[in-house]
C-alpha positions as CSV (number, residue, x, y, z in Angstrom):
1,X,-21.6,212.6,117.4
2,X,-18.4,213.7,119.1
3,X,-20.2,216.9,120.6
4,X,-20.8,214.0,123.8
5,X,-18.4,214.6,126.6
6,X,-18.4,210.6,126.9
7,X,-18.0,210.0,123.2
8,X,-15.1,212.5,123.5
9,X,-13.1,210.2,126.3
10,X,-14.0,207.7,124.3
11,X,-12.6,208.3,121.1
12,X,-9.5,209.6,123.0
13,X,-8.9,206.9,124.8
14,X,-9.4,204.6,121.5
15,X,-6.3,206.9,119.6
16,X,-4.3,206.6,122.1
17,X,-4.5,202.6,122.3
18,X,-4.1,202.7,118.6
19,X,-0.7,204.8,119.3
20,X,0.4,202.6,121.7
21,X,-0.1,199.6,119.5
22,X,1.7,201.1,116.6
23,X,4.6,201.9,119.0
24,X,4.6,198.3,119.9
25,X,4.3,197.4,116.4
26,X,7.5,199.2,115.4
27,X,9.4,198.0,118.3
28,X,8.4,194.1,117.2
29,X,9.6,195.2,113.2
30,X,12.8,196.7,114.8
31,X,13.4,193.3,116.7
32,X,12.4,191.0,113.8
33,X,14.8,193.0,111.7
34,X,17.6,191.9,113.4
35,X,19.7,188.9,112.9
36,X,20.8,186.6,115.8
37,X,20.2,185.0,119.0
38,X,16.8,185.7,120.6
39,X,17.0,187.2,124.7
40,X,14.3,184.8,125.4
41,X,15.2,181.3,123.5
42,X,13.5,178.7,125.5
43,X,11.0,180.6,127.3
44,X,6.9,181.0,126.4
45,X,7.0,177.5,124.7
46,X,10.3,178.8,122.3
47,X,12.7,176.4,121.1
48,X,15.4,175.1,123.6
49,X,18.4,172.6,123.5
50,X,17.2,171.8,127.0
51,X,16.4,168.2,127.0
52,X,13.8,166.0,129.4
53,X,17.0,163.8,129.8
54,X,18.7,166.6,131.6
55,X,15.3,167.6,133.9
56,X,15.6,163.8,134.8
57,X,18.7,164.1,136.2
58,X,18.7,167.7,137.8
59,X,15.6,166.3,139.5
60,X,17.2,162.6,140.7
61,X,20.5,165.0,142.5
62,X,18.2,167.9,143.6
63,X,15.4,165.9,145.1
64,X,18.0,162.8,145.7
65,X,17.2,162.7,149.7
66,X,13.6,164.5,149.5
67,X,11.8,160.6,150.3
68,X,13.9,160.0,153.8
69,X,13.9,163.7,154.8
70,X,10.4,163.4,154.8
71,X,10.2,160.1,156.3
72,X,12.5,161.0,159.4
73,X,10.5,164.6,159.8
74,X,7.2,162.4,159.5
75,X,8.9,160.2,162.5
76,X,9.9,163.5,164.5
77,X,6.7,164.8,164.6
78,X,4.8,161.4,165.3
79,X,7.2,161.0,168.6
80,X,6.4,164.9,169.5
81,X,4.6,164.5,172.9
82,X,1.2,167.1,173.4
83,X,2.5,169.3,175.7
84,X,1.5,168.3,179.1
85,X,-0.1,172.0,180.2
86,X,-2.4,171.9,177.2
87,X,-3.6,168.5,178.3
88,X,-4.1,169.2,181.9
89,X,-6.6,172.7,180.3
90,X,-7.8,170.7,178.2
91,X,-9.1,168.0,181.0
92,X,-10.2,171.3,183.5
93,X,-12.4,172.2,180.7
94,X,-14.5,169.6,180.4
């Protein structure tokens, strides 16, 4: 069965993801073996002391002036004039 140049690759290419995997497998036993603080507490769903309480209020001082920032550049650009060259193209065109 192996006498196939493309079962060959095949075959090779399927031990070497089970090497890899085993590799993996004894770096994840190494880790678990371990005691202690994980590197990545509170990432990918992981427990976290972070609280929604604190989000809340990071968000009201980071965003605090977000609504009349927006307002006043919403006011700039409606008092923005079209530039008067444009306009005059615009009206030779037609």
């Amino acid at each position: 069965m192996a006498d196939n140049p493309i079962d060959k690759q095949h075959q090779r290419e399927r031990e070497q993801e089970r090497e890899r995997l085993r590799e993996q497998e004894e770096k994840d036993l190494e880790v678990e073996a371990r005691r202690g603080p994980r590197p990545l507490e509170g990432f990918a769903g992981g427990h976290t002391t972070w609280t929604g309480q604190q989000d809340d209020e990071a968000a009201a001082q980071v965003h605090a002036q977000d609504a009349e920032a927006s307002w006043e550049a919403s006011e700039r650009q409606a008092r923005l004039q079209p530039d008067t060259e444009l306009r005059g193209r615009d009206e030779d065109a037609e």
